[in-house]
C-alpha positions in Angstrom: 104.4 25.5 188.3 105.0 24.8 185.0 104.2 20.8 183.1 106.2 19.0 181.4 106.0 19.1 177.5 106.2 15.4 177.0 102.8 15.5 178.8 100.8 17.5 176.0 99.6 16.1 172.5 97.6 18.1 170.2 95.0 16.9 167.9 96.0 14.2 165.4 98.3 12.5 168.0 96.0 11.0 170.6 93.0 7.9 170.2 89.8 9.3 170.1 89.8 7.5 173.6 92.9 8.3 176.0 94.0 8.9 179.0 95.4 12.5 179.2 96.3 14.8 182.1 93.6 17.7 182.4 96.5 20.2 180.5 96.8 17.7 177.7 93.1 17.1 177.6 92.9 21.1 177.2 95.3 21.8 174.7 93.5 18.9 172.7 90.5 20.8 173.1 92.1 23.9 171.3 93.8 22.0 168.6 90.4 20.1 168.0 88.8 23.4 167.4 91.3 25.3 165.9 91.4 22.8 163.2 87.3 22.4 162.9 86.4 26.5 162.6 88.8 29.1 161.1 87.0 31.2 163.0 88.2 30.2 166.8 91.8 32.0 167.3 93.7 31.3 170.9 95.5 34.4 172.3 97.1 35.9 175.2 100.1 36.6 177.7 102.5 33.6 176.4 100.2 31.4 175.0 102.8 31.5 171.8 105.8 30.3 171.2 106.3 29.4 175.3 102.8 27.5 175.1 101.3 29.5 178.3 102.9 29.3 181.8 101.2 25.6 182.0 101.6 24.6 178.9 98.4 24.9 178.2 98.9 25.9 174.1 102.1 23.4 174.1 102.4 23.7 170.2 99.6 24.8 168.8 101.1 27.7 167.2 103.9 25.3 165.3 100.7 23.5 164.3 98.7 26.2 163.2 100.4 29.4 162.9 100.8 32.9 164.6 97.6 33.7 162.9 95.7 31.4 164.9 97.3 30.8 168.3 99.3 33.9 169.4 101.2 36.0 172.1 99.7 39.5 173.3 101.3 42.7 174.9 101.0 42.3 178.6 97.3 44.1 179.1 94.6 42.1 180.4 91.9 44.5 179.5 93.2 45.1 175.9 93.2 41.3 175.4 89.8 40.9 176.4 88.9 44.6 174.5 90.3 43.2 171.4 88.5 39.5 171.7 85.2 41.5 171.9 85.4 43.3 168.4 87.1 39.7 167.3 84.2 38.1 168.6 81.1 41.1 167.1 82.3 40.7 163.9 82.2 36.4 163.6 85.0 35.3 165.0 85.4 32.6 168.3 87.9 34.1 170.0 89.5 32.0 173.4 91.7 34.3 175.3 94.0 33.1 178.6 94.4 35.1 181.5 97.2 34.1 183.3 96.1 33.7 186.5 92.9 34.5 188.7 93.6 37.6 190.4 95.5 38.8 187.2 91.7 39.0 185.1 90.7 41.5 187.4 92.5 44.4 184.8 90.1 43.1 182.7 87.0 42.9 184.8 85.3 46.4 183.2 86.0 44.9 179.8 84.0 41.7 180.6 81.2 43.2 183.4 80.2 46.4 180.9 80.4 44.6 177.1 80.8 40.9 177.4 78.5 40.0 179.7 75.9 42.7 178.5 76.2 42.7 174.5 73.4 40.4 173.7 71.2 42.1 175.9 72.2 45.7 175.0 71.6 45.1 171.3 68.5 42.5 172.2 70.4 39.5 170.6 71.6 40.9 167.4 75.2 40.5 168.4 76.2 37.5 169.8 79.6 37.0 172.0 80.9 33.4 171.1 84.0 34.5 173.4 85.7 32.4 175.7 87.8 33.2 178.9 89.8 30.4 179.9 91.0 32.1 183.5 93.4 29.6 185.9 92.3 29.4 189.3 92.1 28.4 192.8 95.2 27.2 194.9 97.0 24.2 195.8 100.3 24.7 193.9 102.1 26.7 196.6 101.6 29.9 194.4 102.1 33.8 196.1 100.0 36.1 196.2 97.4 37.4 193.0 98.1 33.6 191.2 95.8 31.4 193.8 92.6 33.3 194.0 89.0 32.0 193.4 87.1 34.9 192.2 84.3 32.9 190.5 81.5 34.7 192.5 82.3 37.4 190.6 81.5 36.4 187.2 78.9 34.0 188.7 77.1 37.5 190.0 77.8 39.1 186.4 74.2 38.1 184.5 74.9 37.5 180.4 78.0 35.0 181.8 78.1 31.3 181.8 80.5 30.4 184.5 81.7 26.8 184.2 85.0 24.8 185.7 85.4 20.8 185.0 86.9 18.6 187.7 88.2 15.5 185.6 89.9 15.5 181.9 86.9 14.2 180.9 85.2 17.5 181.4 87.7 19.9 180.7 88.2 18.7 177.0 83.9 18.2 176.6 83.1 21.4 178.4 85.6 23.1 176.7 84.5 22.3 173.4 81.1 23.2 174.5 82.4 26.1 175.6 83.8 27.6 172.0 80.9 26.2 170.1 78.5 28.4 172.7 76.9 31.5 170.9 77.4 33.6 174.2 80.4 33.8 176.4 81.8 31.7 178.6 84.0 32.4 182.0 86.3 28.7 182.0 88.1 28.2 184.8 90.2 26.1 185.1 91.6 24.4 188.8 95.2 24.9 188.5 96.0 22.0 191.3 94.1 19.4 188.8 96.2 20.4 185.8 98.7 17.4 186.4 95.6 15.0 187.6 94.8 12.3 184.9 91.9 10.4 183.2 90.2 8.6 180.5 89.0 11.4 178.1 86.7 10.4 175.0 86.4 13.3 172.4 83.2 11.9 171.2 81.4 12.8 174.2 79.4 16.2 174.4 79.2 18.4 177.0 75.6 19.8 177.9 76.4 23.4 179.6 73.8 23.9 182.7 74.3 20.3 184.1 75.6 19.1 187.2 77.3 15.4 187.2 76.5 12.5 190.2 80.4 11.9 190.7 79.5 9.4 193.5 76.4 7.8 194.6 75.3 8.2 198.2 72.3 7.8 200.5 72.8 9.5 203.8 74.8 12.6 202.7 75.2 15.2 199.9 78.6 16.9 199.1 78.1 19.8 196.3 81.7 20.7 195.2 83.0 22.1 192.1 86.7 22.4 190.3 89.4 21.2 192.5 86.7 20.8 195.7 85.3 17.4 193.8 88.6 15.1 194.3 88.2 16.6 198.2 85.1 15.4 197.8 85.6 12.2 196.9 88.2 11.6 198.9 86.0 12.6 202.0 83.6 10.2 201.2 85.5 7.5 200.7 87.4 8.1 204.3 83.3 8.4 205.8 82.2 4.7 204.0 84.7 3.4 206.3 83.2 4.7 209.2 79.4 3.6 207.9 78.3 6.8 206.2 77.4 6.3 202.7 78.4 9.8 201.4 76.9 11.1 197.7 79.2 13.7 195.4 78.1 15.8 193.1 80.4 17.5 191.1 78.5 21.1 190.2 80.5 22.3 186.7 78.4 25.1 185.7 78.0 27.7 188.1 76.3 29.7 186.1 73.8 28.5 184.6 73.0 26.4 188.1 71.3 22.8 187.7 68.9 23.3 190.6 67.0 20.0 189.5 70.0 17.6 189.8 71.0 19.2 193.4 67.5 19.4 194.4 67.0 15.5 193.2 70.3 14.4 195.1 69.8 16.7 198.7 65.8 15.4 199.0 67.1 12.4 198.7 69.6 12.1 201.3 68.1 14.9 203.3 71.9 16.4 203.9 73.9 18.7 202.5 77.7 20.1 203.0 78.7 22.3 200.1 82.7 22.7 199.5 84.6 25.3 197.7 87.9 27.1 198.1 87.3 30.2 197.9 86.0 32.7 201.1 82.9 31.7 202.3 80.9 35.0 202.9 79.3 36.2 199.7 80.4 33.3 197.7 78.9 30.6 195.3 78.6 28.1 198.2 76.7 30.5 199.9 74.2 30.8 196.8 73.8 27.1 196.7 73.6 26.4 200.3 70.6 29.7 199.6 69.6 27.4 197.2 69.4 24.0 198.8 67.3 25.7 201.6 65.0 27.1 199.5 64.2 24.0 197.6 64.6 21.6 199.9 64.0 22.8 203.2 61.1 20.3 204.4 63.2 17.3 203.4 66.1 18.5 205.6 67.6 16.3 208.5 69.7 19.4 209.3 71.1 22.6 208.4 73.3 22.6 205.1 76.8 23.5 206.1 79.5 25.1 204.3 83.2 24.0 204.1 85.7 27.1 202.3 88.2 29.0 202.5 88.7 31.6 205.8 87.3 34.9 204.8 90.9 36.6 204.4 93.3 37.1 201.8 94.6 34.0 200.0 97.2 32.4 202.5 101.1 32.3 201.5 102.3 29.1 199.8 103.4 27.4 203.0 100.3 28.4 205.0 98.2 27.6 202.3 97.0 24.1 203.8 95.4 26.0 206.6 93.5 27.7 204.7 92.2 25.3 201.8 89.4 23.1 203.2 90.5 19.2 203.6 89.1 15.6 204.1 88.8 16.7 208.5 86.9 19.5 208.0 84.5 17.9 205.8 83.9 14.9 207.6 83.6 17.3 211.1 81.0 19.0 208.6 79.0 15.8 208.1 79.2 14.0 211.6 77.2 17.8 212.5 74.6 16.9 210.6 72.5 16.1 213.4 72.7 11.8 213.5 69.5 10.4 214.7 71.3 7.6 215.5 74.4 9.1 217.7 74.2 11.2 221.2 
């Protein structure tokens, strides 16, 4: 569960284009801000000397010192405690969490000041705070380290809940992330940590957008995080069959880019939406909402949903039941109602 160190390179060492796993492409997201605002600090559970459970901070406290990047007492909701009065009082703090389920000791903390600060004091103090939070499954992890709890925070208003899908994104929206006034939820797809790409740190991130990861004109997939490569995967298994299958790749969660979804599902006139986590309740469920709302007279057929099985998170070697895969997407899309099948 852990990556190798050879694997992540810190600012300094890297072209300003390179291809970089989505851990390396990370870490060179936090040295590139460590070194460009003595106000950002990294902190949290390991993130130190061991570099984080995966890697994540791989040297950055060699490279900066254990007044930048540093380890914390095991207390989720004193991490985030202390990055609030960090972040009231200028600083950019970026705290880890370990793992999904192990934010939830923190949720009070982040629910009652961080996502309500700037509205409780009507803008006068800002929260530049990130919460970089590990998620989702895939890695044949037990129980409380493979949940997706993002329609939590997604519900929470005063958050921006974002998660990238390629390297590309996760150094860009990372960066975007830090430099954001108000605070972030990142969350980062554990199963794509060891996935790589080209990343160029001269691209900027705009927070709020959605990305066309494929073009398509007879079916929408809306994914997000480690649903995308699914995603694209599907479609490329359905273009052999004669469906010409469209991703896009939803990154923020919160805020939603209805126009971009809107644009891509009235054009196609169908719509799966993909996501790990349970389905009642849950972010697909909000943009499926969403997609009906906005788009209903364009529709061919109903929007359907492809998730996770409303139970607890399945154990490691069950877990491929439970995560959604390339056959029950493409069982999603041949129900879209096919004019031209019986």
């Amino acid at each position: 569960m852990t990556i190798a160190h050879d694997d992540i390179r810190v600012a300094g060492e890297v072209a300003p284009v390179a291809t970089l796993s989505m851990a390396a492409a990370l870490n060179l997201a936090l040295a590139d801000a460590i070194e460009a605002d003595t106000a950002v600090v990294v902190f949290g559970e390991d993130v130190g000397a061991l570099g984080g459970v995966f890697r994540i901070t791989d040297g950055l406290t060699a490279r900066f010192g254990e007044d930048r990047c540093f380890d914390t007492p095991l207390a989720e909701s004193g991490i985030v405690g202390t990055a609030v009065g960090m972040a009231m009082n200028g600083m950019r703090p970026v705290v880890e969490l370990q793992f999904d389920a192990f934010a939830l000791p923190a949720f009070e903390q982040i629910v009652s000041h961080v996502a309500k600060m700037g509205n409780r004091t009507r803008g006068v103090v800002r929260m530049p705070l990130v919460i970089r939070i590990p998620f989702g499954g895939g890695i044949g992890g037990v129980e409380h380290h493979c949940d997706s709890s993002e329609a939590y925070y997604a519900h929470t208003p005063g958050l921006t809940v974002i998660s990238p899908s390629t390297p590309q994104d996760a150094y860009s929206m990372l960066r975007a992330a830090i430099a954001s006034p108000d605070p972030v939820i990142f969350l980062e797809p554990k199963k794509l940590y060891w996935t790589k790409g080209e990343v160029d740190t001269s691209i900027v991130a705009e927070i709020g957008t959605a990305r066309v990861a494929r073009e398509g004109t007879d079916v929408t997939l809306l994914a997000y995080a480690a649903s995308v490569p699914l995603a694209l995967e599907a479609a490329e298994v359905a273009s052999a069959e004669g469906r010409s299958v469209q991703v896009i790749d939803i990154r923020s969660l919160s805020p939603f880019d209805d126009a971009t979804v809107t644009a891509a599902v009235r054009a196609t006139g169908r719509a799966v939406v993909i996501a790990e986590a349970p389905g009642y309740s849950s972010v697909a469920s909000e943009i499926q909402a969403r997609v009906f709302e906005r788009c209903f007279e364009y529709l061919e057929a109903p929007v359907r949903r492809v998730t996770g099985f409303d139970t607890p998170f399945a154990p490691p070697k069950l877990e491929h039941w439970y995560l959604p895969d390339v056959d029950r997407v493409l069982d999603a899309i041949d129900s879209l109602h096919w004019e031209d099948e019986s």
